[in-house]
N, C-alpha and C positions, 0 to 999 in steps of 0.2 A: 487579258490576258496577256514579247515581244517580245512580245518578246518579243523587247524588242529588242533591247539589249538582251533578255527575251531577242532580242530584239535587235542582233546583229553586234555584239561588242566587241569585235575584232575590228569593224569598222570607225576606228576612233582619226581624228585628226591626223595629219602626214606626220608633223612633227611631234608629237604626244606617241605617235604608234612608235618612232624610232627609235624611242627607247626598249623596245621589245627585242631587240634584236638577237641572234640565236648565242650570236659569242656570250654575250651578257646569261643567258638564260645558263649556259654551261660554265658561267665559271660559279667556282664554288668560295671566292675569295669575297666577304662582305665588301660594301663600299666602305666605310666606317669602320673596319676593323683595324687600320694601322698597317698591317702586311703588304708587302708590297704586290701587287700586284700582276699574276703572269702573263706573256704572252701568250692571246688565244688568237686562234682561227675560228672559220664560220664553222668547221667540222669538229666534231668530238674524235683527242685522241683516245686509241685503245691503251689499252696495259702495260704492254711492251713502249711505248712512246711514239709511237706510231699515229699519224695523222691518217684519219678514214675518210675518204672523199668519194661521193659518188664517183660513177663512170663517165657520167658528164658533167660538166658546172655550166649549164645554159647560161645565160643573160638574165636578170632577174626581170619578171614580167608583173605587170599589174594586178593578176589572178594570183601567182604564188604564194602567199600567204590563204588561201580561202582551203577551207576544209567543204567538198561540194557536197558530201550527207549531208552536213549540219544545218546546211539552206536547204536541201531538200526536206529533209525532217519539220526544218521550220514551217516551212512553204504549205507540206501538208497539213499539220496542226493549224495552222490560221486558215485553211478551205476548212475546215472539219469544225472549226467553232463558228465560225460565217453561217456552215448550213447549220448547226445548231441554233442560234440565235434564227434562223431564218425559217427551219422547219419546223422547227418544236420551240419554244421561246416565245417567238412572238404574239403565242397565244396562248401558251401554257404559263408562261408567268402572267397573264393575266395584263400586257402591256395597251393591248387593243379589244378590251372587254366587249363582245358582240360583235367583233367586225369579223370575225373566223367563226364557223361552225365547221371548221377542219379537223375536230377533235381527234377521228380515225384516218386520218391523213396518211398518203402510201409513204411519206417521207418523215414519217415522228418514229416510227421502228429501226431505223439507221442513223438518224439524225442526233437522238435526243441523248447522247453519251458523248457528244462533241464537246463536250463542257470540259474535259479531261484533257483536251490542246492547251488549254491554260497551265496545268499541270506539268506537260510536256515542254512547256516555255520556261517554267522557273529552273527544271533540268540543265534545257539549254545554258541560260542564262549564267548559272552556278557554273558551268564550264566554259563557257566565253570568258566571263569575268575574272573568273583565275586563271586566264591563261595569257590575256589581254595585259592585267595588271600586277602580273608578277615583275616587272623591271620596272617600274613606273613613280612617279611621285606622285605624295596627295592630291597635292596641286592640279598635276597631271590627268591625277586620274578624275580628281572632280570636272576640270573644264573639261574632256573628253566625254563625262557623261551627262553635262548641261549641253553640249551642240550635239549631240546624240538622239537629245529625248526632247527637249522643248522647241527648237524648231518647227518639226513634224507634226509633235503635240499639237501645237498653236494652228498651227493650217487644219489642220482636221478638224479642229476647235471651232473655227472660222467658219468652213465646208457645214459641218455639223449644224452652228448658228442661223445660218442664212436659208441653209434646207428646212428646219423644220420649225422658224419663224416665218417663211414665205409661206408654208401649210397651215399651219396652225393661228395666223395671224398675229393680232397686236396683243392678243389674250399672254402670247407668249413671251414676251420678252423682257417684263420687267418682273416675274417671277425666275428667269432665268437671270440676272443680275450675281445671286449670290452663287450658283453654279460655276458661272463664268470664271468671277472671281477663283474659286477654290481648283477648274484647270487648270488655270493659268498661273498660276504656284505651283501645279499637283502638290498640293496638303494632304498630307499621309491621315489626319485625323476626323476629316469629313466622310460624309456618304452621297452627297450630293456634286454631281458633274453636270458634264450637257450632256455627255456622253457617260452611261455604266461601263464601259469596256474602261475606263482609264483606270479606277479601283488597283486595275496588276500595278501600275505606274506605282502609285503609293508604296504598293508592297516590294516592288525593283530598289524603293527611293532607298527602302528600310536597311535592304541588303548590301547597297553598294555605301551604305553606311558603314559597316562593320568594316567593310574592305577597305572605305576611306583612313577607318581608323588604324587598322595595322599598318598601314604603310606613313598616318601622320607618326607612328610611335613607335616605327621600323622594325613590326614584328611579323613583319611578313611571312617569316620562314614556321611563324607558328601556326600558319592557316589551316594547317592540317584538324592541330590540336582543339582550334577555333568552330571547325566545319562539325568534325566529332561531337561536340560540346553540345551544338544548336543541333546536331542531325538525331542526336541522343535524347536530349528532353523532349523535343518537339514531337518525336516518334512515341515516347512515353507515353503524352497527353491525348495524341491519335489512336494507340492501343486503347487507354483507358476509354477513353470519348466514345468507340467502335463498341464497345461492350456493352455500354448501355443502351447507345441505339439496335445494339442483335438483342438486347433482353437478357444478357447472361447473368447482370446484377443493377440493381436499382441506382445506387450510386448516391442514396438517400438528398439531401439538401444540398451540400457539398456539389455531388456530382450534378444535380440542376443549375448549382451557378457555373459550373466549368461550362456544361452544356452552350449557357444561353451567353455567356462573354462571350465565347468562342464563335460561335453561329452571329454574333455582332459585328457586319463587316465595320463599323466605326472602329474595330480594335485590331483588324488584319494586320495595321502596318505594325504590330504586335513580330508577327513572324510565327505564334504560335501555331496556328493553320498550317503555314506553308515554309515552316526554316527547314525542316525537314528535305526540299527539294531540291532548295538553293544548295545546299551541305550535300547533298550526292553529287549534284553535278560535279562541285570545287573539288570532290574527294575522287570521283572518277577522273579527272584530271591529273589530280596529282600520283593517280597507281599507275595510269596510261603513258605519263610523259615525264613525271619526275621519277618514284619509285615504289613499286611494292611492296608494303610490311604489314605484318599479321593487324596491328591496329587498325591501319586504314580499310584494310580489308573487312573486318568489323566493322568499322563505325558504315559502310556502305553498307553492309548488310542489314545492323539495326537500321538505317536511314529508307532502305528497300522497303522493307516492313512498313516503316510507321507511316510512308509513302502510300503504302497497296490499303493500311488502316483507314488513312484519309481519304482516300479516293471512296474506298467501302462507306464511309460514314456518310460522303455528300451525297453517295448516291440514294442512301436509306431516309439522307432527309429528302431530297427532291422528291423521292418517288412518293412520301408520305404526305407530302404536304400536293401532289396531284392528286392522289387517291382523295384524300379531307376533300379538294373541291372540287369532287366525280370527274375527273378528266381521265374517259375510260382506256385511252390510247397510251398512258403513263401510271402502269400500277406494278406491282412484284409480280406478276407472273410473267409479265414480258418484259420489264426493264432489271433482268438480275444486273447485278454489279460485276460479273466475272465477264464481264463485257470490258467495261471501261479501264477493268483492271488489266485486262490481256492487250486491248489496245497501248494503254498506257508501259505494260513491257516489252511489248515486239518495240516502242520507239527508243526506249534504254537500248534496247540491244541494239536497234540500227543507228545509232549515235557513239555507241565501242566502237561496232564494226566501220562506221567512218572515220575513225581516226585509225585504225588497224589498216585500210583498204586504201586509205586516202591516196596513195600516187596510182593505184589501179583504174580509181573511179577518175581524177583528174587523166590519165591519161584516154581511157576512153571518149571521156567528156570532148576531149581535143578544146583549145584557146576558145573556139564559139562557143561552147559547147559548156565553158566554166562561166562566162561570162554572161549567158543567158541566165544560169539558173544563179550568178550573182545578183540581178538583177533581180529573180522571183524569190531572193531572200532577203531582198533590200525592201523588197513593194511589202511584202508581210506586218511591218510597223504599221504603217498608213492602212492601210488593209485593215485591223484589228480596231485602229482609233475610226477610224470613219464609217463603217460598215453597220452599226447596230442603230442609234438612234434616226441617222438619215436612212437608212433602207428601210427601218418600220413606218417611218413617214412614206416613201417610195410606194410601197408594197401597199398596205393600206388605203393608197386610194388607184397603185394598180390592180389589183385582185378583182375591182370592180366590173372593170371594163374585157380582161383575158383573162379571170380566171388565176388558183391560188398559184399551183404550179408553173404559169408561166411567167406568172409577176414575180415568184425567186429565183427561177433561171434569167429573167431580162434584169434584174436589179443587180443579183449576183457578180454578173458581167460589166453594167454599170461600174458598180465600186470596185473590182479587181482593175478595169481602166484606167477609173480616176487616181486608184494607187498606183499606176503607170505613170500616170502625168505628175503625181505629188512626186515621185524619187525623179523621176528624167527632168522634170522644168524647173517646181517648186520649192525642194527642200536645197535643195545648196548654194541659190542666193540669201538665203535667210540665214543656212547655216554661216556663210559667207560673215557674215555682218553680227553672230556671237563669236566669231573667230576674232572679227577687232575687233570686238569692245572685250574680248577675255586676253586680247593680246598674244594671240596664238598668228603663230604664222603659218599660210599658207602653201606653204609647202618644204618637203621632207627634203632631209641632207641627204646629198647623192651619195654619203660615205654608208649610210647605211643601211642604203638601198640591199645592196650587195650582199648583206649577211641576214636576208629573209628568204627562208626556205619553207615550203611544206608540213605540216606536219607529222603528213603520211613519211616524208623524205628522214625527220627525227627519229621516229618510231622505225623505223629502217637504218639508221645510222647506228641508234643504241644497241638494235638488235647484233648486228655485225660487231660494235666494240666487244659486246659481252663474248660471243664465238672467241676474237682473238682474246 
């Protein structure tokens, strides 16, 4: 599911990020356009010509840029898919055939709508990434999201390998050969990893595709037009797709083959599934920090829909295909959909309200206080990649000894650690060393240190221009 750019996209490279800077973001003069260029400040003037500056200009700190909802939101969506894979999953999908007879398990009635944190990632993601790669070059923006995601990848990759070749012994490892291979590309057109959880990877790769592509052909400024485009068909397909699984119409031949492409994770990095998600978040973005107009406001709303369509759809398959093999804990009377779908809106709306609240929440937060919960939105990558096939290894032959339940709270604990130790030790000598060989330097102009502010701080700037 990292969401991770998903999965932390704000957090790019020193120098890659300083092209973000706020001056940049407010001027409205193209680079390429020929016009000369005006003098800006870090502050947006108002109308009259007047420069708006906050009441203080701190010192720029190393949190200032960080929205703290958006790691919190993360933070929680990656607990909530954890316990899914951990209490409903790892025997509802049928991954340790016999080793559970936990079917009525106290923890599969809460648990088993975690699948929906993935969903809440691609949100994310679609608003990190537009907001990350709106001053950026292709260039830029590609090596930004290779030391981002393959690093990290690769360690969990590693963690993953060694865990469930040491259980599993030698039966395991050269069947695991072409897995390997296909992580360590993340090839969008396979279905075989070491890990299930990297599948979102594919589907991130897809997205930051497109975005590669406006900025290789400088049509940035059409993202909106781009996000509409994917947010609109893909919602169509998710309408249409919902209807057949509610029984409203058959859908004759046609609609069997949309059904069964679609339900083909071999074809996700398609976008059809899930463009839809990517395309709200870029568009909640661009109403929240660039500007409101009736289109975008539209295309978020069909995008909303065909969002709550798909969510409605996977839940009608999952639940149908436990019912098919009597798994009495996961049928329609207790797994409705207006679960996943309400989870999945209360986190839209706390992901507004964090960029609306943002200097409220950071200021509470105080300096420790941004930086803890930096930390618990950084561990979230690793978190997501490491978590499912080692802890069903884990779990499996602890369950034996303590019992189900406390073999997913000690394992749980486990891997939220070990994604302590992946972001604090692991990941930034590694990342370190795609920085050389991408020829990125490590570290950021002190000229534009200076011109990153908050985004809570923006939204409060714009507010005031507009008054005067």
């Amino acid at each position: 599911m990292v969401v991770a750019g998903i999965w932390n996209a704000e957090e790019q490279p020193d120098d890659l990020r300083a092209n973000n800077t706020q001056a940049s973001r407010l001027s409205t003069v193209p680079e390429d356009s020929g016009q000369p260029a005006a003098a800006v400040t870090p502050y947006p003037p108002s109308r009259n010509g007047q420069v708006l500056k906050p009441a203080k200009d701190p010192s720029p700190t190393k949190h200032q840029g960080q929205i703290i909802g958006l790691d919190i939101v993360r933070c929680a969506a990656a607990v909530y898919v954890l316990l899914y894979h951990y209490g409903c999953w790892i025997w509802a999908g049928n991954n340790f055939p016999g080793t559970f007879g936990a079917q009525d398990h106290w923890m599969a009635p809460f648990s088993w709508p975690g699948w929906v944190g993935v969903e809440i990632f691609f949100v994310l993601s679609g608003f990190v990434i537009a907001y990350s790669a709106q001053s950026n070059t292709a260039s830029g923006f590609a090596k930004s999201r290779i030391i981002r995601l393959y690093p990290t990848a690769w360690i969990c990759t590693a963690i993953t390998l060694v865990t469930a070749g040491f259980f599993e012994g030698s039966k395991y490892w050269w069947p695991s050969l072409k897995p390997l291979a296909h992580t360590i590309v993340i090839a969008p057109w396979t279905i075989n990893w070491i890990d299930a959880s990297f599948w979102t990877l594919a589907v991130e790769l897809s997205f930051y595709s497109i975005i590669f592509l406006l900025l290789a052909f400088r049509l940035y400024e059409r993202l909106g037009i781009v996000m509409m485009t994917l947010g609109a068909s893909t919602s169509i397909l998710a309408v249409y797709r919902a209807g057949i699984a509610a029984g409203l119409y058959g859908g004759g031949h046609f609609g069997a083959k949309i059904m069964a492409v679609a339900q083909n994770q071999r074809y996700f990095f398609l976008l059809a599934n899930h463009g839809m998600f990517f395309a709200l978040g870029c568009l909640i973005w661009l109403c929240l920090l660039q500007r409101v107009t009736p289109a975008r406001l539209t295309g978020a709303a069909v995008c909303t829909v065909g969002s709550l369509a798909e969510i409605y759809l996977h839940c009608r398959l999952f639940v149908t295909d436990a019912e098919q093999r009597g798994l009495a804990a996961i049928e329609g009377d207790r797994c409705h959909a207006l679960l996943p779908m309400t989870i999945w809106v209360l986190a839209i709306v706390a992901i507004i309200g964090s960029v609306s609240f943002n200097a409220r929440m950071s200021a509470l937060a105080g300096s420790r206080g941004a930086k803890a919960i930096r930390c618990l939105g950084l561990m979230t990558y690793p978190l997501y990649l490491v978590h499912q096939t080692a802890g069903f290894e884990i779990i499996s032959r602890l369950q034996r000894r303590v019992g189900f339940s406390t073999s997913v709270f000690l394992t749980s604990g486990l891997m939220i650690t070990l994604s302590f130790i992946i972001v604090r030790f692991l990941e930034k000598p590694l990342q370190s060393v795609f920085k050389t060989a991408l020829g990125v330097a490590s570290r950021q102009n002190a000229s534009h240190t200076a011109a990153w502010s908050t985004i809570g701080t923006q939204v409060a700037q714009c507010r005031d221009m507009e008054r005067a």
